[in-house]
N, C-alpha and C positions, 0 to 999 in steps of 0.2 A: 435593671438599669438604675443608677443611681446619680444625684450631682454632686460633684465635686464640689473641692473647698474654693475655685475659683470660679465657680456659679454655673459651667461648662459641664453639661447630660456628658457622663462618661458610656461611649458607646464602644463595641466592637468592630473592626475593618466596614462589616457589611451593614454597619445602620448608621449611616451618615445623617438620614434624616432627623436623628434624635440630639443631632448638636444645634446651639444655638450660633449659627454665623453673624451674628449680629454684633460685631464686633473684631477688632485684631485678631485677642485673643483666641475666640471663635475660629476665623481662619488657620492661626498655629495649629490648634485643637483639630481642625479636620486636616490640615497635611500630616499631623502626625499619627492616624487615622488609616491615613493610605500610605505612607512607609511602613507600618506594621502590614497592611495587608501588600505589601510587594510591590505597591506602584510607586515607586522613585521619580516618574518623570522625569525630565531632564537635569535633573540635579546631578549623575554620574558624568554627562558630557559639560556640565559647565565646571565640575571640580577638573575634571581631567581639561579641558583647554585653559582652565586660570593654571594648574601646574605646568604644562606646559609652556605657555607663556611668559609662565616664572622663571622659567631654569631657560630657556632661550634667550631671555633677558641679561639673564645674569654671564651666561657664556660670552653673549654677542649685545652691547647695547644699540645697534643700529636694527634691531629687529623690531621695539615695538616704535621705531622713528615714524611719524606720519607717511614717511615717499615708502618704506616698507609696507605698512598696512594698508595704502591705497595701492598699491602692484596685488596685494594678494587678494584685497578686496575684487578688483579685477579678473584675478586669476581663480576666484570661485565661478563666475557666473555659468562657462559654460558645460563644464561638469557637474558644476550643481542645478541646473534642468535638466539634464539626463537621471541624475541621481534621484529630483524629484522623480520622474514616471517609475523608478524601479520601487519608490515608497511605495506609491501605490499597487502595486503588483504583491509587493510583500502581503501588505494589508489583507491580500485576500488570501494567502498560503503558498503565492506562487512566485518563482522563478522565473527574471529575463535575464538568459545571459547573452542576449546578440545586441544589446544597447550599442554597444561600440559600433561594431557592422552597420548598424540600422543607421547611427549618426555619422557615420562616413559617407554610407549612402546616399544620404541627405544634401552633403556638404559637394560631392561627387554631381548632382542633380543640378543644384546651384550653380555651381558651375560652369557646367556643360548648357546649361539653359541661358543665362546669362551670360557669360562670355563667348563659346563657341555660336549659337545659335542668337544670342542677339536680343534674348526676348527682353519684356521690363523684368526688373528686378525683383519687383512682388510678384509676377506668375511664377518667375521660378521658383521662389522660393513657397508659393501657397504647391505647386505640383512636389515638388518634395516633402512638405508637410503631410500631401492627400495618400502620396506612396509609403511614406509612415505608418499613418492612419491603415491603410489597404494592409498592410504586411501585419499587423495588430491583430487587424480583422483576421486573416488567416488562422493565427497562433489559437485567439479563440475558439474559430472554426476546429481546428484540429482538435483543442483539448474537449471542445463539447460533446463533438459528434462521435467522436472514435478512442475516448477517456484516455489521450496519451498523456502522457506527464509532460509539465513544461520543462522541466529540465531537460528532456529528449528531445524538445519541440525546440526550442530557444538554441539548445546547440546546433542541432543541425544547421539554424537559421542564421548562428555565426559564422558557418562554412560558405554555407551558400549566397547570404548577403555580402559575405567579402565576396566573393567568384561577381558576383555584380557591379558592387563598385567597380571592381576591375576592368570588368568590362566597359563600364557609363564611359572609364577617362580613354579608355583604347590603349590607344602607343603615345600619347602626350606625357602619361604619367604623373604629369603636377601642372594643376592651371590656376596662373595665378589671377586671384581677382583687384580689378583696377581699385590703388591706393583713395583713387578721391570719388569711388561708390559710395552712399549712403551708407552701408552698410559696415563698408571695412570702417570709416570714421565713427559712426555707432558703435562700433569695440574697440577703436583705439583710443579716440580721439574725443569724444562728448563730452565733457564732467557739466552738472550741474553748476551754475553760481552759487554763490554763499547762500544772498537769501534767498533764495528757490529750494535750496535743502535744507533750510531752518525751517521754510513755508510748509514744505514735503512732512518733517516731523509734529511740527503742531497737528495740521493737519490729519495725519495717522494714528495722533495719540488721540484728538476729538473723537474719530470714528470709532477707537479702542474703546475709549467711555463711554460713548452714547451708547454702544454694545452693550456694553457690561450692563448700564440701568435698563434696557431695553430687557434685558435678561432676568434682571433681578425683578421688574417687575411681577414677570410673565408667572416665575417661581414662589413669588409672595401671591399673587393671584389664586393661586393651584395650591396654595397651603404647602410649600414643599420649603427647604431651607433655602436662603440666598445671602447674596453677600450685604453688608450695607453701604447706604451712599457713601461713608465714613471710608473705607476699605477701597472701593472702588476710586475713589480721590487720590487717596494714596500710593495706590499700583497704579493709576492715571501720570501722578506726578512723577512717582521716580521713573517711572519711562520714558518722560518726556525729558527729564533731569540728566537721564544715560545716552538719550540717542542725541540731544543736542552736543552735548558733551563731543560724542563723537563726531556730528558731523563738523565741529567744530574746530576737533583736531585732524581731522581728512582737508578739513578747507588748508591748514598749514600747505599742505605741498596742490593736491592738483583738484582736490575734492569728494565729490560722490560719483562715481563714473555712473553713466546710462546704463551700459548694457547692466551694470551690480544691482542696480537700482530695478530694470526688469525683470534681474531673474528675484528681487524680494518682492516684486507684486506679483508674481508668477505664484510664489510660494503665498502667498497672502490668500488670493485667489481660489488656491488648491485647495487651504485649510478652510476658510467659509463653506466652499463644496461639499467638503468634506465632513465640518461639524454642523451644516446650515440645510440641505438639502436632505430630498428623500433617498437621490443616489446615493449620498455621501454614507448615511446610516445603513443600507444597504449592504454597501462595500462591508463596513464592519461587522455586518450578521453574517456575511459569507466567512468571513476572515475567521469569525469564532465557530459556526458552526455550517456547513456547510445543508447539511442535512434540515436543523433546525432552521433553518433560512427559507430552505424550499419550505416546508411545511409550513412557514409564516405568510406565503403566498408571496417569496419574493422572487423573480425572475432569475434563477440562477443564470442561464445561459447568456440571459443580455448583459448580465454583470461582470462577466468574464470576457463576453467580446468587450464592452465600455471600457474595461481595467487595460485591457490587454495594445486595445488601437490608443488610448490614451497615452502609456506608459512608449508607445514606439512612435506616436505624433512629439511627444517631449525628446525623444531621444533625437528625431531628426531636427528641432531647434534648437538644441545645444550642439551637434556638431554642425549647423551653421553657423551658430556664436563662433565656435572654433575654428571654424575656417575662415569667419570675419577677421579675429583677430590677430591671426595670420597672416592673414591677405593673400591665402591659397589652398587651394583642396588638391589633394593628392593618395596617392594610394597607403601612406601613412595617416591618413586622417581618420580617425576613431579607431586604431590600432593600438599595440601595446598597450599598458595598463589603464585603459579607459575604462572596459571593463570592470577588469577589477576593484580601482578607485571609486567608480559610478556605486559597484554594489555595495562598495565598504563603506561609503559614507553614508548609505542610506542605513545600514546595521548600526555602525558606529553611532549614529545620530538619533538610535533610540528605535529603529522601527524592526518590530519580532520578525524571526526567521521564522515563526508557527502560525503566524497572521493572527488580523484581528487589533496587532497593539500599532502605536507608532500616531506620527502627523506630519504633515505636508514640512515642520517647523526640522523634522529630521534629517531632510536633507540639507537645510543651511546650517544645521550646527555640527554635524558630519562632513559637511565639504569644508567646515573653515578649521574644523579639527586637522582635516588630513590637509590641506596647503601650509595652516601652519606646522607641522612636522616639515612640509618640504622647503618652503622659505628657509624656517632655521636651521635645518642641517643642508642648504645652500649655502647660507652669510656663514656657515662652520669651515666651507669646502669641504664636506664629507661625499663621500662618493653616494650616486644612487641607489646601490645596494643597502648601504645602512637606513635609507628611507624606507625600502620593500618590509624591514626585517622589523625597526618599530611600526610601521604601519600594521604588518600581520600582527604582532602580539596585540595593538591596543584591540584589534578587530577580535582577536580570542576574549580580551578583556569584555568585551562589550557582549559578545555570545553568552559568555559566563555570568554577564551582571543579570541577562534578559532569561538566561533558565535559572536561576535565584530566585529572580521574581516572583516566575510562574510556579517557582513551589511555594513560594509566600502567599501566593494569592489561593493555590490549591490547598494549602492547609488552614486558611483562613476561611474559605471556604466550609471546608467540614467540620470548623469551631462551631 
């Protein structure tokens, strides 16, 4: 190892600690560090949503108009908390494909709790939540005790939790829920004021920084590389500089809606868990090695029931969002391609189909990929089909960018 003529330890993919971060330059010097060794991060999904946004633009200019981006904003939230639980499932190597079922279920339970039967509003929906949770539990159960695959498990349980919902609604078929529920105006109806979503982003970006030094102390303490205060200011400010921006031009037409603003503490939440906690690191020893996981004394089996009740409790609070925003649950409710959206945006959004990669952040920038496809080839009048057809390809695109990767990091590896 030697240093460079810009005073930067030239290091290999796998000895980050021998850079000096102690500066920009520093930071360039370690991303370009981990693009040779395969890890892109979200860099492939923010090139592909700025082109896309480019050429929808240029087609249709009413697409990036503020009343456009607040309807889609919107129209992420409640497939993207479904999409989130499916991140987490990935994470560990596995497959859920009954999210839809499971969030019909959900929305089916609501329902019939709530309007037929009367009860408050939060029992039902906390008992729909617990039968999520239950039916998680199961998947686990199954995959631990009797080593079924979940892709066996999970379809069945798309069969079978539809044959349920069906059942929950009887012969009613679609019930609608009352316009002026809490609930239904929680997804139509809520935007934040101006300054409550300027307060909302100062706020978020404080907590962003005090992280980051909180971090970098911990790092410089342990003699290991960190960022500097300098670096951290900087990716402090222009975040603050981008999200005000936005909410700034969302305030133009109706604002930050509540439920969007939910499901981004949702994702907020996940990722802390995720990068902060002992489960969280867990999850990702499972996800790399399943084998070397147990032999580190991690609890395989509770890991997989956690992933599994977790990933199907998200699934039943997105299709309550869904039927919120509808203001009806019916036996179309997590049908058609819920599904498949829920699992493409979490692939498309950066999270491995081989477990192990991915973050809570995949599913928001996966669900905003795929609404914006659907927005602009709406404002186009292009039929639905032409959505299914670029949706599938960018979702090949995103398989392809993620085994790329994993040879870049595999040959980096045995550099």
């Amino acid at each position: 190892m030697s240093a460079g003529q810009d005073g930067i330890a030239e290091a290999g993919p796998g000895d980050e600690r021998a850079l000096d971060l102690h500066g920009v330059r520093g930071a360039f010097a370690l991303a370009l560090v981990r693009i040779r060794g395969g890890d892109l991060g979200a860099a492939p999904v923010a090139i592909g949503l700025a082109l896309i946004w480019g050429v929808f633009q240029l087609l249709n200019p009413v697409f990036l108009s503020s009343e456009n981006l607040v309807n889609l904003t919107m129209q992420c939230a409640a497939t993207g908390t479904i999409a989130l639980g499916v991140v987490v499932v990935l994470l560990i190597g596995e497959i859920d494909l009954s999210v839809g079922s499971v969030s019909g279920l959900g929305a089916a339970v609501l329902a019939v709790t709530f309007v037929q039967l009367q009860w408050p509003i939060a029992l039902g929906i906390i008992a729909a939540i617990a039968i999520g949770a239950l039916v998680g539990l199961l998947y686990g159960f199954l995959r631990t005790r009797f080593g079924l695959p979940s892709f066996v498990i999970t379809l069945a349980g798309l069969l079978g939790f539809l044959g349920l919902q069906l059942w929950v609604l009887g012969d009613t078929g679609t019930i609608a829920i009352p316009f002026d529920s809490w609930i239904v105006q929680f997804a139509q109806q809520m935007f934040l004021p101006a300054w409550a979503s300027y307060l909302v982003v100062v706020l978020g970006v404080a907590a962003f920084a005090a992280t980051g030094v909180r971090r970098a102390r911990r790092r410089a303490a342990a003699n290991l590389a960190s960022d500097s205060y300098a670096l951290i200011a900087i990716r402090s400010g222009a975040l603050l500089a981008a999200l005000l921006l936005v909410s700034w031009y969302l305030n133009l037409y109706r604002g930050v809606g509540v439920m969007f603003l939910f499901f981004v503490a949702l994702v907020v939440l996940l990722n802390l868990a995720l990068t902060r906690t002992r489960w969280g690191r867990a999850v990702y020893a499972v996800g790399g090695s399943v084998e070397a996981a147990r032999r580190a004394g991690i609890r395989v089996t509770r890991m997989y029931l956690s992933v599994f009740a977790l990933c199907s409790s998200l699934a039943v609070v997105g299709g309550i969002l869904a039927a919120a925003r509808l203001a009806s649950a019916g036996q179309s409710s997590g049908g058609g391609d819920t599904n498949l959206i829920a699992i493409a945006a979490a692939v498309i959004g950066g999270a491995s189909l081989f477990g192990g990669r991915g973050s809570a952040f995949s599913a928001l920038l996966g669900i905003v990929v795929i609404q914006s496809i659907s927005s602009g080839l709406t404002l186009l009048n292009l039929d639905s089909s032409v959505q299914f057809m670029i949706t599938g390809v960018v979702l090949v695109l995103a398989v392809i960018i993620d085994s790329l990767s994993r040879r870049a990091r595999a040959a980096a590896g045995r550099a």
